[in-house]
C-alpha positions as CSV (number, residue, x, y, z in Angstrom):
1,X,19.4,-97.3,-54.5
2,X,21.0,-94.0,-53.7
3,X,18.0,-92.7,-53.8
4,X,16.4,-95.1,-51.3
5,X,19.0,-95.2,-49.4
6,X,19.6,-91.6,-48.5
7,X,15.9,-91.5,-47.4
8,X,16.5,-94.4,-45.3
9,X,19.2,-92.9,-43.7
10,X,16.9,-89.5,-43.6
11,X,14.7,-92.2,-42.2
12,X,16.8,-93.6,-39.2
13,X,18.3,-90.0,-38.6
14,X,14.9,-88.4,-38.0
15,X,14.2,-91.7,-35.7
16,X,16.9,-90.8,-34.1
17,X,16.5,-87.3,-33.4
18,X,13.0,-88.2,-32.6
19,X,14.2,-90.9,-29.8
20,X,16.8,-88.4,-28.8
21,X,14.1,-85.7,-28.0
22,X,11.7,-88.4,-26.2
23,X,14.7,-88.9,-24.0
24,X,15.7,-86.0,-23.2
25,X,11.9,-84.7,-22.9
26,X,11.2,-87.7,-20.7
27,X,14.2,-86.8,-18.6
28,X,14.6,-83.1,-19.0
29,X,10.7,-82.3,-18.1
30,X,10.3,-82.1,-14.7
31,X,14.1,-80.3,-14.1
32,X,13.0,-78.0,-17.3
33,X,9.5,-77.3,-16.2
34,X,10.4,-76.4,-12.6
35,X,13.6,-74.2,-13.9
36,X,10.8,-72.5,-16.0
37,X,8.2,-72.5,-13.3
38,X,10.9,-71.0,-10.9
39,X,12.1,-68.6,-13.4
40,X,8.6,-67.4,-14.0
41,X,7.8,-67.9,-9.9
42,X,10.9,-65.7,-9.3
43,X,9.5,-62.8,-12.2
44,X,5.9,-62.8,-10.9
45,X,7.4,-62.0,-6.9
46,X,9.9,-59.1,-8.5
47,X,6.6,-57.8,-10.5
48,X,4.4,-58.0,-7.2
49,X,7.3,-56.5,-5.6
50,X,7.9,-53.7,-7.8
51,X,4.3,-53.6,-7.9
52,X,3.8,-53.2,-3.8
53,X,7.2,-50.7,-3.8
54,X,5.5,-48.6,-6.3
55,X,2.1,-48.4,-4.8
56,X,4.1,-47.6,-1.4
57,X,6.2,-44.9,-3.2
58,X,2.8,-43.4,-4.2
59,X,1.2,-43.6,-1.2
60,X,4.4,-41.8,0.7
61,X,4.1,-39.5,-2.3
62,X,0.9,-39.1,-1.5
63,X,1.9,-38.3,2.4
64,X,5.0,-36.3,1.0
65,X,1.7,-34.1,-1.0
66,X,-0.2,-34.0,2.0
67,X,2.4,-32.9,4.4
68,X,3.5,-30.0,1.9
69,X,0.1,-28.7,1.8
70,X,0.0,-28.8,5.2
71,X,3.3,-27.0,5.9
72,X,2.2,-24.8,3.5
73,X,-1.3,-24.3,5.2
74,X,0.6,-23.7,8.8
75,X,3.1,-21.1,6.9
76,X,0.2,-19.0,5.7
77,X,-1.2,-19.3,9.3
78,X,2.1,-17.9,11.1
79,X,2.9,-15.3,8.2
80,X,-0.7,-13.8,9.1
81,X,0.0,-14.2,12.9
82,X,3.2,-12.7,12.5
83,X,1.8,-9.6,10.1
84,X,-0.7,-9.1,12.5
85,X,1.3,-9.2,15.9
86,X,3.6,-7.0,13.8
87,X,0.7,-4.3,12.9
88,X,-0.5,-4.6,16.6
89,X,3.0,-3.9,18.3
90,X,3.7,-1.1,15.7
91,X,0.0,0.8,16.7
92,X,1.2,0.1,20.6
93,X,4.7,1.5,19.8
94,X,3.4,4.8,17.8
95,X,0.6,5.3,20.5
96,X,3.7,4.8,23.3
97,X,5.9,7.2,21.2
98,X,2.5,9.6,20.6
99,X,2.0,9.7,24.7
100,X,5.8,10.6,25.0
101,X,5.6,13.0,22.4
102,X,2.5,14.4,24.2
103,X,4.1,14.5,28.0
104,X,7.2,16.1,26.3
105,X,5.2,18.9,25.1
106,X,3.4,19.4,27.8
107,X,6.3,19.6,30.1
108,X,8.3,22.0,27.4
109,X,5.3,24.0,27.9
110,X,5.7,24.3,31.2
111,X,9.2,24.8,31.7
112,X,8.7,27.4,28.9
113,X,5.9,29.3,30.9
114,X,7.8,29.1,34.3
115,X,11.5,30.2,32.4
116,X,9.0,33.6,30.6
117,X,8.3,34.0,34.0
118,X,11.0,33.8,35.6
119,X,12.9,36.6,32.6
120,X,9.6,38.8,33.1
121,X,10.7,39.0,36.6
122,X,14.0,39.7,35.8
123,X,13.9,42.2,33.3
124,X,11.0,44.3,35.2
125,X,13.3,43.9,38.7
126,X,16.2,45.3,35.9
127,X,13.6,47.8,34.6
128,X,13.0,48.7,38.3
129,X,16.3,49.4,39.0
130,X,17.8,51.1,36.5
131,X,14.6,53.4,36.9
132,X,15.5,53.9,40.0
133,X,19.7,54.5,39.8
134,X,18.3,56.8,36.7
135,X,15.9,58.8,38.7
136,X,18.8,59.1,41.5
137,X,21.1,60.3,39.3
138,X,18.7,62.6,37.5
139,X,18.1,63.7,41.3
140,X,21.5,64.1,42.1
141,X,21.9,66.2,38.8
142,X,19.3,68.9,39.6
143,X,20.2,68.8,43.0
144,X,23.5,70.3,42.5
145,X,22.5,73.1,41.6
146,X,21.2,75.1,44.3
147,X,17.7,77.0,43.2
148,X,16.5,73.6,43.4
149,X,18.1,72.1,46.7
150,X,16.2,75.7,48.4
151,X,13.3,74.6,46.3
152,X,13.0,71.6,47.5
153,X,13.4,72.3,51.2
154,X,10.9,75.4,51.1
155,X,8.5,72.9,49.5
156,X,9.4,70.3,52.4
157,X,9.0,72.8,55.2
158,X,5.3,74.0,53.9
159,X,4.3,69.8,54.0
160,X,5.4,69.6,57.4
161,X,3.7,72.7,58.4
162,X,0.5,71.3,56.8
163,X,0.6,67.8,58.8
164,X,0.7,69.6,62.1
């Protein structure tokens, strides 16, 4: 009977467990099932969520791309604007500094001509001069001596006669 009596006892303990289970699944079902429906509820809404922030991050990834290229686009743009206002204003400055250069020339030209002219002047007025302090002092030379102060008024005297 030890024998038969350890498998009644099996027996009534499985009843038991089985009663126990009943009970606690007739009970515990609806509290269990909405705790699992709630759990799972609660993972499916952070999944669509994480689902909508990603797809939102990739779009405004997406607009983050977009507005790169763009910047990028516009920054090509100026930098050719900007080369080529910078070529235009530097062919405007050298023609400027060209037409300067040109007008300075010119007037150096001028001042030149008008200052050789001026020193022509001068040096034949000098020229004249010292000719002529040269020649009187040559004249007052010879006419020291006196052969050539008779000379001279002899030769005079004939001139005169000749004229009337």
């Amino acid at each position: 009977m030890s024998e038969g009596h350890h498998t009644l006892e099996l027996i009534w303990k499985g009843l038991n467990i089985l009663a126990f289970l009943g009970i606690v699944y007739h009970f515990g079902k609806k509290p269990i099932s909405e705790a699992f429906n709630r759990y799972f509820h609660g993972l499916t809404e952070k999944l669509i969520g994480s689902e909508k922030e990603f797809s939102e991050a990739q779009e405004e990834l997406e607009r983050a791309k977009e507005s790169l290229q763009d910047a990028k686009r516009r920054y090509e743009e100026q930098l050719k604007i900007s080369q080529h206002t910078a070529q235009t204003i530097k062919e405007e400055e050298q023609k400027r500094a060209q037409e300067v250069a040109s007008r300075i020339k010119e007037k150096t030209k001028e001042v030149i001509e008008i200052e050789l002219k001026k020193a022509k002047e001068e040096l034949l007025h000098y020229g004249a001069e010292k000719a002529y302090s040269l020649a009187v002092e040559s004249l007052k030379e010879k006419f020291k001596d006196e052969k050539t102060q008779t000379a001279y008024i002899e030769k005079s005297l004939k001139n005169l006669e000749a004229k009337r």
